[in-house]
C-alpha positions as CSV (number, residue, x, y, z in Angstrom):
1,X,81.8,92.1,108.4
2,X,82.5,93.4,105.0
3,X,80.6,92.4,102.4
4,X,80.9,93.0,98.0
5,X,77.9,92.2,95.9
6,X,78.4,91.2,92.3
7,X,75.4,90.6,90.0
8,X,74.9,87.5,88.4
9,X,72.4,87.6,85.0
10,X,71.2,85.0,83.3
11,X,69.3,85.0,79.7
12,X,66.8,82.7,80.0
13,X,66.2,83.4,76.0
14,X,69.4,81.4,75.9
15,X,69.3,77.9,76.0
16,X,72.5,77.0,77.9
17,X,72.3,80.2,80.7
18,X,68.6,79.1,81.3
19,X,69.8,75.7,81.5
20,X,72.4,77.0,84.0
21,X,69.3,78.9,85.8
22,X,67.6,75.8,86.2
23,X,70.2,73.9,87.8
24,X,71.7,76.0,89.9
25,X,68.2,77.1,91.7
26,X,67.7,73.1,91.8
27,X,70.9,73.2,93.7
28,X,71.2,76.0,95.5
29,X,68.3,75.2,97.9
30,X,68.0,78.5,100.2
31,X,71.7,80.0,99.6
32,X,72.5,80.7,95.8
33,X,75.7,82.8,96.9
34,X,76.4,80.0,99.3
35,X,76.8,77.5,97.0
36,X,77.7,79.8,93.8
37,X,80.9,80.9,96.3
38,X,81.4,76.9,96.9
39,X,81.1,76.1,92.9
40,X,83.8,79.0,92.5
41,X,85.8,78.0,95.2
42,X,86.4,74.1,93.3
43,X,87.2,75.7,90.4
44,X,89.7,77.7,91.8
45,X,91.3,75.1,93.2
46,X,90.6,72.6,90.2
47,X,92.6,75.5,88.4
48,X,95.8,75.6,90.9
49,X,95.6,71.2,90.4
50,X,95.2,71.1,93.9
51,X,92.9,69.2,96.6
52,X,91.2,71.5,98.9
53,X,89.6,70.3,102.2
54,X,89.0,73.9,103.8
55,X,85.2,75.8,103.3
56,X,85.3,79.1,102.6
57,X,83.3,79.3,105.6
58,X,80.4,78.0,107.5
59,X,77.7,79.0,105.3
60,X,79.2,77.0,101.9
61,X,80.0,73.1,101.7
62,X,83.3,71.8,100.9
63,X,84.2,70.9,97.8
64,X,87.0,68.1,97.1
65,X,89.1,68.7,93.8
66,X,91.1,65.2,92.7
67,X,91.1,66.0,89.0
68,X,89.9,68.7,86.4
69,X,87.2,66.4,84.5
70,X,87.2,68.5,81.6
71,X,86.8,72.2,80.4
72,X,83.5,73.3,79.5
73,X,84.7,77.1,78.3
74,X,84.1,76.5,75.0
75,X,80.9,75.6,75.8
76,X,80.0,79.0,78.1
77,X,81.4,81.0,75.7
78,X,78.0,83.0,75.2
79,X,77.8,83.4,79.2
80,X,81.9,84.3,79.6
C-alpha cells in the first residue's frame, strides 16, 4: 500500500478549532484519520448533490448524503 500523510493543526487558543478538537476526538474513538477521511468523504459527495452508499474502505463508516443542511464556511473561516 501507498500511503500520503497530511497534517491536521488545530489552535486550541481558538475557540471554534478547540471546539472542533473536542468533538472530533469525542468522535473519532481509536481512528481520527478513519473517521476524518469518512467526514471528508460526505462532504465530497454532499458537494457533487449526490447519495453515496460506498465506504472508502473498510477501516471508515459510510456516510449517507440526502441533502446539504447548510454551509458552515463562513463560520471556519479562521480554520480555512
Amino acid at each position: 500500500m501507498n500511503f500520503t500523510r497530511k497534517a491536521i493543526s488545530f489552535n486550541i487558543e481558538n475557540n471554534h478549532q478547540r471546539d472542533l478538537f473536542e468533538w472530533v476526538i469525542a468522535q473519532s474513538g481509536k481512528n481520527f484519520s478513519g473517521y476524518v477521511k469518512s467526514v471528508l468523504y460526505a462532504h465530497m459527495v454532499a458537494g457533487k448533490g449526490g447519495v453515496s452508499s460506498t465506504a472508502c474502505n473498510q477501516e471508515t463508516s459510510v456516510f449517507r448524503v440526502s441533502e446539504k443542511v447548510s454551509d458552515d464556511t463562513e463560520a471556519m473561516n479562521d480554520i480555512f
